[in-house]
C-alpha positions as CSV (number, residue, x, y, z in Angstrom):
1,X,-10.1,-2.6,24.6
2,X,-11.3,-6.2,23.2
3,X,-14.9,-4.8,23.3
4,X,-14.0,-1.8,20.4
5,X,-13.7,-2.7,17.3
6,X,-10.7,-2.9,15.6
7,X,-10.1,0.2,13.7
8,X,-11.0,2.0,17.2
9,X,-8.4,0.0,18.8
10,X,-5.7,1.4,16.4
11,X,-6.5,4.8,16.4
12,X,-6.1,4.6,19.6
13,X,-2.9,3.5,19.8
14,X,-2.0,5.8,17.0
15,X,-3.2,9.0,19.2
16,X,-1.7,7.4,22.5
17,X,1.5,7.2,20.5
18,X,1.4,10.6,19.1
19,X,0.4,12.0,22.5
20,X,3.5,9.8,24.1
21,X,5.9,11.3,22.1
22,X,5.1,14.7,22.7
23,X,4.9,14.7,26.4
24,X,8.1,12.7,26.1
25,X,10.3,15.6,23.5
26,X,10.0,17.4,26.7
27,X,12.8,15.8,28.1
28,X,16.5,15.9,26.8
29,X,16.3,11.9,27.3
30,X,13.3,11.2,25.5
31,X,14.0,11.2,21.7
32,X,16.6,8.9,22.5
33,X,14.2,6.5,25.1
34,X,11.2,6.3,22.1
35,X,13.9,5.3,19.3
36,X,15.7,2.6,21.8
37,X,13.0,1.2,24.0
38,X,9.6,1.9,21.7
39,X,10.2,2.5,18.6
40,X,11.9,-1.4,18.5
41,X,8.3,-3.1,18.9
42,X,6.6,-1.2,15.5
43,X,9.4,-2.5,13.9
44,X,9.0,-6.1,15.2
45,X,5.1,-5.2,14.1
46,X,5.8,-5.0,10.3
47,X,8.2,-7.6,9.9
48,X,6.2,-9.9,11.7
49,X,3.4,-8.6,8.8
50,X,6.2,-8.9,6.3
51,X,6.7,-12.4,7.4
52,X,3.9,-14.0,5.9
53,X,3.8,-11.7,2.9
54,X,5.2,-14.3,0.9
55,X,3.3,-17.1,2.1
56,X,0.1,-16.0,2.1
57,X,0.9,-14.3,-1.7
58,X,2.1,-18.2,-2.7
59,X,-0.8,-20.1,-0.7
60,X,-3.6,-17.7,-2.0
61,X,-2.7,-17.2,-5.4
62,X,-2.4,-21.1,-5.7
63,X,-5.0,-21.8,-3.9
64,X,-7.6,-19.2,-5.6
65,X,-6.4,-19.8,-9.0
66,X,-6.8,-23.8,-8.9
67,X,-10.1,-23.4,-7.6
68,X,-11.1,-21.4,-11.0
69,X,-10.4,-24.7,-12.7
70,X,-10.7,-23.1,-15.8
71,X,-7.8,-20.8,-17.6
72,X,-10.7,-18.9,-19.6
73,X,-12.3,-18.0,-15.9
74,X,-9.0,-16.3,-15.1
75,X,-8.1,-14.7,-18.3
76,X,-11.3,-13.2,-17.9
77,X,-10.7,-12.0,-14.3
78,X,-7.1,-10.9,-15.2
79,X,-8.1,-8.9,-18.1
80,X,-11.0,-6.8,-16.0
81,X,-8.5,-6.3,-12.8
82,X,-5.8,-4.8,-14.9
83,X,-8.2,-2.8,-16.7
84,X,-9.6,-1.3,-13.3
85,X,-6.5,-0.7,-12.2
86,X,-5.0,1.3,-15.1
87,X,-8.0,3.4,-15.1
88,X,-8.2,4.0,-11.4
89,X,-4.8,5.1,-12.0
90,X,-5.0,7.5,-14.7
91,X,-8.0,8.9,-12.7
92,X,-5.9,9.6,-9.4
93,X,-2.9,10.8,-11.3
94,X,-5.2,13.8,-13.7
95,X,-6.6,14.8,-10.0
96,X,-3.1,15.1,-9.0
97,X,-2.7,17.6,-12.0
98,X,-5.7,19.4,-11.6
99,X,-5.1,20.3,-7.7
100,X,-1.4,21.4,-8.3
101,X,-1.9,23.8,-11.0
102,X,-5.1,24.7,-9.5
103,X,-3.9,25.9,-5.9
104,X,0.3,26.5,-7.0
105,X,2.2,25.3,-3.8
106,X,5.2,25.6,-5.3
107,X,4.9,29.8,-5.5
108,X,4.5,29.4,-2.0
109,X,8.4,28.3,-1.4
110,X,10.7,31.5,-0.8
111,X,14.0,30.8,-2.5
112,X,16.3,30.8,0.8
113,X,13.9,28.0,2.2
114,X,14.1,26.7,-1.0
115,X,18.0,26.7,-0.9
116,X,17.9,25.5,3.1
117,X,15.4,22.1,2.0
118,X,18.3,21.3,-1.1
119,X,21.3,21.7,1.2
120,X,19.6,19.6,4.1
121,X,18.4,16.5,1.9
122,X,20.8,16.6,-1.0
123,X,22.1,13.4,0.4
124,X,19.1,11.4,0.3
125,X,18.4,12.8,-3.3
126,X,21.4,11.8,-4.8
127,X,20.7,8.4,-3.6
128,X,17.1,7.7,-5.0
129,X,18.4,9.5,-8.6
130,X,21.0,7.1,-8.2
131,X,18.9,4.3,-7.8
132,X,16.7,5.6,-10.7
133,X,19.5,6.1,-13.2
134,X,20.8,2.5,-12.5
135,X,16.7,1.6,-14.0
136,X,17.1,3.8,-16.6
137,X,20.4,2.1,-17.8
138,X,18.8,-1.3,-17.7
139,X,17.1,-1.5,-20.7
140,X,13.7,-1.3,-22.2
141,X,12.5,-4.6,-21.4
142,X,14.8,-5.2,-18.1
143,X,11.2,-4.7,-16.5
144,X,9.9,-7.8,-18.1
145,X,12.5,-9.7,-18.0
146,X,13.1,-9.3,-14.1
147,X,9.7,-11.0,-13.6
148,X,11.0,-14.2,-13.9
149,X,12.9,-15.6,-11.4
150,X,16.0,-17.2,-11.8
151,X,15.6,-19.3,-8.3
152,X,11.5,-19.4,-6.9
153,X,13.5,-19.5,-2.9
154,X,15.9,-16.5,-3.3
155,X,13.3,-14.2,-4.6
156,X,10.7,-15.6,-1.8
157,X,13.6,-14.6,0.5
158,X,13.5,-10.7,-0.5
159,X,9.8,-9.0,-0.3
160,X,10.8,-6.7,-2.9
161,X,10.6,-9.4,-5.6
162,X,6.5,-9.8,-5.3
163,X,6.4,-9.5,-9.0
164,X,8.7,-12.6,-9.4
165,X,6.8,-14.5,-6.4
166,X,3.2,-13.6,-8.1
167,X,4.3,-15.1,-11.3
168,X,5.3,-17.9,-9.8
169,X,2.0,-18.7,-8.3
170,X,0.3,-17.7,-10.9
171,X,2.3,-20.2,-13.1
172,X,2.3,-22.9,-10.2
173,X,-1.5,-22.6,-10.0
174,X,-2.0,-23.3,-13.9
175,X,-0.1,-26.2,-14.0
176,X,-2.7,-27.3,-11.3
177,X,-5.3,-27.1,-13.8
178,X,-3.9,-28.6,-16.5
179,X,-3.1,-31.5,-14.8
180,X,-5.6,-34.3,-13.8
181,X,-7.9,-33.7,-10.8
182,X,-7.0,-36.7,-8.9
183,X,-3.4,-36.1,-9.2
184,X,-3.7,-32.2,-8.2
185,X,-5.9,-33.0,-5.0
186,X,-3.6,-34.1,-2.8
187,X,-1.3,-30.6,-3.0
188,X,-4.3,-28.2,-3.7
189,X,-5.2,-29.9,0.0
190,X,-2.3,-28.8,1.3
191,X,-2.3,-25.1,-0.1
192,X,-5.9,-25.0,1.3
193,X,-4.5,-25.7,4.3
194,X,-1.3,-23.8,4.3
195,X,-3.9,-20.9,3.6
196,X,-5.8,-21.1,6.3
197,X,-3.0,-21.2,8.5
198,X,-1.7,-18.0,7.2
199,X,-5.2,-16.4,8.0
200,X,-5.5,-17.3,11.0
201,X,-2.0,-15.8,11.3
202,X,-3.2,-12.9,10.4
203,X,-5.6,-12.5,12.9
204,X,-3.1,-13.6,16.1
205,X,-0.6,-10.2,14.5
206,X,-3.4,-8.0,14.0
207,X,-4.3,-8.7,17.8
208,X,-1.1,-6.3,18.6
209,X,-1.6,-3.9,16.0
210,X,-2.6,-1.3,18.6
211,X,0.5,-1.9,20.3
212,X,2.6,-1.6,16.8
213,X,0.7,1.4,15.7
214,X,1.3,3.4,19.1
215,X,5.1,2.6,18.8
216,X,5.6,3.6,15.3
217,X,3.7,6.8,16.0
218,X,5.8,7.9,18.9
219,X,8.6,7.2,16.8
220,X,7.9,8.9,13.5
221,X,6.9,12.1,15.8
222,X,10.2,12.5,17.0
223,X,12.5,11.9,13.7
224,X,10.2,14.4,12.1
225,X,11.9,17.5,10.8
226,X,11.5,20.8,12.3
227,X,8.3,22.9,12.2
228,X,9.6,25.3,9.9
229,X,10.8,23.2,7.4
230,X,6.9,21.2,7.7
231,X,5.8,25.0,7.5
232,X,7.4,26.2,4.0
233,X,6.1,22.9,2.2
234,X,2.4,23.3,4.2
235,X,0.9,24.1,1.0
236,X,2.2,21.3,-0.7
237,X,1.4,18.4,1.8
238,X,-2.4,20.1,1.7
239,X,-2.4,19.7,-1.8
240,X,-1.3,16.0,-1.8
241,X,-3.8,15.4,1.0
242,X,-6.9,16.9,-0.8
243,X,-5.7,14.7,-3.9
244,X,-5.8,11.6,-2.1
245,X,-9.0,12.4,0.2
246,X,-10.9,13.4,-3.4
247,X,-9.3,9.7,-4.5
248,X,-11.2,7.5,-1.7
249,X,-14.4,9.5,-2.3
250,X,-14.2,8.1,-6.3
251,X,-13.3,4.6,-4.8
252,X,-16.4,4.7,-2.5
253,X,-18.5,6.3,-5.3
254,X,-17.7,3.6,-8.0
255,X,-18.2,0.8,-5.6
256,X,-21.7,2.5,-4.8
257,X,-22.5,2.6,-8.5
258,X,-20.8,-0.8,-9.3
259,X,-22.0,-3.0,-6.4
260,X,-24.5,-1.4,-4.9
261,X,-23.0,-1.3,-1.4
262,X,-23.1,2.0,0.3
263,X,-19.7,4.4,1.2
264,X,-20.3,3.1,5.1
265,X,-20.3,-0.5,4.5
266,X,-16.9,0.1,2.6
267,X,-15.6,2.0,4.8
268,X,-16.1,0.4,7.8
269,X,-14.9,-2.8,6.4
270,X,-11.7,-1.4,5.0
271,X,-10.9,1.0,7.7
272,X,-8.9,-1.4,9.8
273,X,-6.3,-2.1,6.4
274,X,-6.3,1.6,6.1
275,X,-5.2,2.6,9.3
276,X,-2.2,-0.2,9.3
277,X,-1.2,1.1,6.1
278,X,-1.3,4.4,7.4
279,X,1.3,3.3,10.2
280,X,3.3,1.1,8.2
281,X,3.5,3.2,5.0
282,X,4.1,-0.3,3.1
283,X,1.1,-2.2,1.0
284,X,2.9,-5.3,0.9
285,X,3.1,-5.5,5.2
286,X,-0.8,-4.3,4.9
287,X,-1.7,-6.9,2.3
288,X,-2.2,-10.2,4.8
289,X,-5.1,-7.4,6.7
290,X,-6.3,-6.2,3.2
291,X,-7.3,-10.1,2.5
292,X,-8.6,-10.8,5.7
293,X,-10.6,-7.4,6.0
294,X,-11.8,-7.5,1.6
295,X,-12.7,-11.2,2.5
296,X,-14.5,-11.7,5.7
297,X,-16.0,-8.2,6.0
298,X,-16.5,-6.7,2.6
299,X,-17.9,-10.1,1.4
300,X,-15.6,-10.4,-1.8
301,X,-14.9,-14.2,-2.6
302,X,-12.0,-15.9,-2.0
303,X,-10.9,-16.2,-5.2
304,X,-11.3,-12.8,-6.4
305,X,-9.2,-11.4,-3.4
306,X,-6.2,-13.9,-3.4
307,X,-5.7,-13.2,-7.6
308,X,-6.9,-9.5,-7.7
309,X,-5.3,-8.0,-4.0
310,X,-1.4,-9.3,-4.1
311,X,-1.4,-8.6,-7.5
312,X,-3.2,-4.9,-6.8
313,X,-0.1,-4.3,-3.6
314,X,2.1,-5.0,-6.7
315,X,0.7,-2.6,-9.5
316,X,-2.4,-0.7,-8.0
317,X,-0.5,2.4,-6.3
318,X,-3.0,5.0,-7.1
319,X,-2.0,6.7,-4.1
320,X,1.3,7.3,-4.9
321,X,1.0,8.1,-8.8
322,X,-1.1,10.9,-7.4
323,X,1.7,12.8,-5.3
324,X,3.8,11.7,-8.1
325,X,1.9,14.3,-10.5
326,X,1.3,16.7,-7.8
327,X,5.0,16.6,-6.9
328,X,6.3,16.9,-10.0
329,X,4.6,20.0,-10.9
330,X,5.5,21.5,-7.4
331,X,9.2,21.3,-7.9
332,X,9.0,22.9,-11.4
333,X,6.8,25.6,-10.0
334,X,9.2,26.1,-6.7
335,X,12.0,26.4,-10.0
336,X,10.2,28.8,-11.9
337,X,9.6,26.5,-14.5
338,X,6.1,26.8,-16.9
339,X,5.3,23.3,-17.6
340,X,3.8,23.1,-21.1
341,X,0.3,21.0,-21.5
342,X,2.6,17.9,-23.7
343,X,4.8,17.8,-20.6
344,X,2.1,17.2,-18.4
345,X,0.4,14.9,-20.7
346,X,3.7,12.9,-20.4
347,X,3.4,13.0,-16.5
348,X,0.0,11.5,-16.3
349,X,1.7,8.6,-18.9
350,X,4.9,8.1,-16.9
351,X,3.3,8.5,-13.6
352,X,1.1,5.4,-14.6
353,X,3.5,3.3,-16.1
354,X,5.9,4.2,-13.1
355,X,3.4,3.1,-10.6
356,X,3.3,-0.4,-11.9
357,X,6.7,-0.8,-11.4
358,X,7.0,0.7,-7.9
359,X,7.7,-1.6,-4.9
360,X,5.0,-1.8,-2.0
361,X,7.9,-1.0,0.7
362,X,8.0,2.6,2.4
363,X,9.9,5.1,-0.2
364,X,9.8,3.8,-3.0
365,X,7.8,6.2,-4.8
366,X,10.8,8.6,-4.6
367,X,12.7,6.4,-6.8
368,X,10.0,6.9,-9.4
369,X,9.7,10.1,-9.1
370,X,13.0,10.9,-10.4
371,X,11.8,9.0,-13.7
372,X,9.0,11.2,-14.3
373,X,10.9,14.3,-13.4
374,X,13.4,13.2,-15.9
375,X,10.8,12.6,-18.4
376,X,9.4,16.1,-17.8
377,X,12.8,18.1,-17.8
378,X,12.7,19.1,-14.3
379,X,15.8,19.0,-12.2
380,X,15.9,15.7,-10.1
381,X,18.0,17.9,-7.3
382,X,14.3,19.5,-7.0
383,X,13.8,16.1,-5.4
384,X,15.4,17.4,-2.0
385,X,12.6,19.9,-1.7
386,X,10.2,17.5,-0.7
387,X,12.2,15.0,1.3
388,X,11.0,17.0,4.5
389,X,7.5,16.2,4.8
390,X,7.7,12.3,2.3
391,X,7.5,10.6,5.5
392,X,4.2,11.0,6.2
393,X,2.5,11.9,2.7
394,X,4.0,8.8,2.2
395,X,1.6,7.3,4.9
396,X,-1.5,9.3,3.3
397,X,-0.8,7.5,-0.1
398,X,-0.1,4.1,1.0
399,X,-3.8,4.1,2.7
400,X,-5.1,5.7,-0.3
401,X,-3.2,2.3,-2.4
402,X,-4.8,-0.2,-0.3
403,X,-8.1,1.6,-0.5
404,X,-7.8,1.6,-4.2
405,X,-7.1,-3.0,-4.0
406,X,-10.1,-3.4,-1.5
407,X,-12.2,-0.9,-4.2
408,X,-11.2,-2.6,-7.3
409,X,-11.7,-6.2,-5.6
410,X,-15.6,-5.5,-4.7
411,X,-15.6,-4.3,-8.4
412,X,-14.1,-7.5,-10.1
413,X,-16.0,-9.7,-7.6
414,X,-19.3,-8.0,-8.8
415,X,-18.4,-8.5,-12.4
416,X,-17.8,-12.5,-11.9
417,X,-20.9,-12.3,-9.5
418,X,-18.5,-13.4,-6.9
419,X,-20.1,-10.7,-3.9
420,X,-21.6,-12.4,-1.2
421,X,-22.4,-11.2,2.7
422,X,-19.6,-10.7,5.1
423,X,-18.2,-13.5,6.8
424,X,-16.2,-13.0,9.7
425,X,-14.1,-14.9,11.5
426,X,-12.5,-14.2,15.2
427,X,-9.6,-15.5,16.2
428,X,-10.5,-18.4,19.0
429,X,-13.2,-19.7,16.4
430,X,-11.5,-23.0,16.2
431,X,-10.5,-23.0,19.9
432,X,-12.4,-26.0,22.1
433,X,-15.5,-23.9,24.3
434,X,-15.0,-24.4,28.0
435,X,-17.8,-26.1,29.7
436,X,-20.1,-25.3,32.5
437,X,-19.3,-27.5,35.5
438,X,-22.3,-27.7,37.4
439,X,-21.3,-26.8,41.0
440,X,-21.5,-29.4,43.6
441,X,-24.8,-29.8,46.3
């Protein structure tokens, strides 16, 4: 195993996993063996990934925006990445659109399956719309004004508050600037070293991703729903899927026209990050790999990826502003509804805008999604229909997120001529080499 490379070490584990659970459903006993005895170590996987989210977030953000040591340097960088972003975003979310109307999954949903999906999951809808009517009560700039925190140490203690630990770096790292170099170098020093540390973190975690990915697999096969609920909403998972595989090809192709650097070198660098995200279904778990993988083997500079990649797990969700469209316009078509071209001009704008605000924890696209049904006039209860098969179209467009960071990173490094040549680094590199001792005549 420690001779394949990494990304062939987790899919691997993710078809040994898959594989596993089947062989196990066989057996009254084994649903309940995989949730108790395996399914246990992918959890202890992400949250050791979600451990260090908010370190590493604190240590690189500080860390890369002191080394600017000029604001106008990261005005400049800010201005471009949030650019990118947005337009990556309205890209992926008129795709979305296009597909949908273009192949109609929703005619494709008989009303007594349609009827079976609402009663089955009309729990967990009236939950999210729930959750999203609580937003919608908060006010117009409740959004804004939740970015600053109240207390830096109880919103480093919840990793659904990135927003408020980003602005704190960001603001930290300023200060560092403004302040004289000689007093600044003794705590930049120790960020620069607190960094480090969390890298090489990274790299001790990632040595049991195989292990996390098989268990997470095994367990997400058997708390999937039935075949024939998977079977009535076939047509609509394809459509997502196309979506987001039509998504990474535009990624690949603007970093080809943008940096020169061919789709293979991308994706070989990335595919690692993908895969985890793919198992994890959370950016903010995958960011610590997403550094470590945009850094070392995609060649983007160090200050590009610790400003422009926590901030992308934060705002960049490309992925899921896609299904968000295509989702949308399902659950209208599965009502019989004709969506006019205003209301799905108003999709593509609340779909963006949603996306910004949408944690990088598993599910919380759904939550979003009953915004920009609401905008649209389509019943949130249509949310039910889709609960079914979330789980792991949920996994497709947390991959297709991350791609869309490492993408817009090699872009923004380009533009600050900040693109260098891979550098890797393994694990042991710091570890003492055991020498030869010369055996005895």
């Amino acid at each position: 195993m420690k001779k394949l490379a990494l990304h062939w070490q987790i899919l691997l584990g993710m078809a040994a996993g898959v594989i596993f659970a089947l062989l196990m459903t066989n057996f009254s006993w084994g649903a309940e063996f995989i949730s108790d005895w395996i399914k246990p170590f992918g959890n202890i996987f992400i949250n050791a990934l979600k451990l260090i989210a908010v370190p590493l977030i604190l240590a690189s953000l500080i860390k890369g925006i002191s080394d600017l040591k000029d604001i106008s340097k990261l005005s400049k960088m800010g201005t471009r990445t949030i650019l990118i972003y947005i337009g990556t975003t309205l890209i992926a979310v008129t795709i979305g659109l296009l597909l949908v109307n273009l192949i109609e999954p929703g005619g494709a949903i008989a009303e007594d399956t349609r009827n079976d999906l609402i009663a089955s999951y009309e729990g967990d809808a009236n939950v999210r719309i729930a959750d999203a009517q609580r937003q919608k009560e908060a006010g117009p700039l409740q959004a804004l004004e939740d970015i600053v925190p109240g207390n830096i140490f109880a919103a480093a203690s919840d990793n659904g508050n990135m927003l408020q630990v980003i602005f704190f770096a960001i603001f930290f790292g300023l200060g560092l600037i403004l302040i004289p170099e000689e007093t600044a170098r003794p705590v930049k020093a120790f960020f620069d070293g607190f960094n480090e540390v969390i890298l090489k973190l990274i790299d001790l975690i990632m040595l049991a991703a195989p292990y996390g990915v098989f268990a997470l697999l095994a367990a997400l096969v058997v708390e999937s729903p039935s075949a024939d609920l998977f079977a009535a909403l076939a047509m609509y998972g394809v459509t997502v899927i196309i979506g987001l595989a039509l998504m990474i090809g535009v990624y690949m192709l603007i970093v080809w026209i943008s940096t020169g650097r061919n789709p293979a070198f991308f994706e070989n660098g990335i595919a690692p990050a993908q895969l985890l995200a793919f198992s994890t279904s959370s950016s903010a778990a995958t960011l610590p790999v997403t550094m470590e993988r945009t850094e070392e083997h995609l060649g983007v500079h160090e200050e590009v990826t610790s400003f422009v990649l926590p901030i992308g797990a934060t705002i960049n969700m490309d992925g899921t502003s896609l299904y968000q469209a295509v989702a949308a316009v399902f659950i209208a078509q599965a009502f019989g509804m004709d969506l006019t071209l205003g209301a799905q001009l108003g999709i593509i704008a609340t779909a963006t805008l949603a996306s910004i605000g949408s944690a990088a924890v598993p599910g919380a696209g759904m939550v979003m999604l009953v915004i920009v049904l609401s905008q649209a006039g389509i019943p949130e209860a249509g949310l039910a229909l889709i609960f079914a098969v979330d789980r792991p179209l949920d996994m497709c467009r947390t991959m297709v997120n991350v791609t869309g960071d490492a993408a817009v990173s090699m872009m923004v490094a380009k533009s600050v001529d900040k693109l260098g040549d891979p550098r890797v680094k393994n694990w042991d590199d710091n570890l003492p080499k055991r020498e030869k001792i010369p055996a005895e005549k």
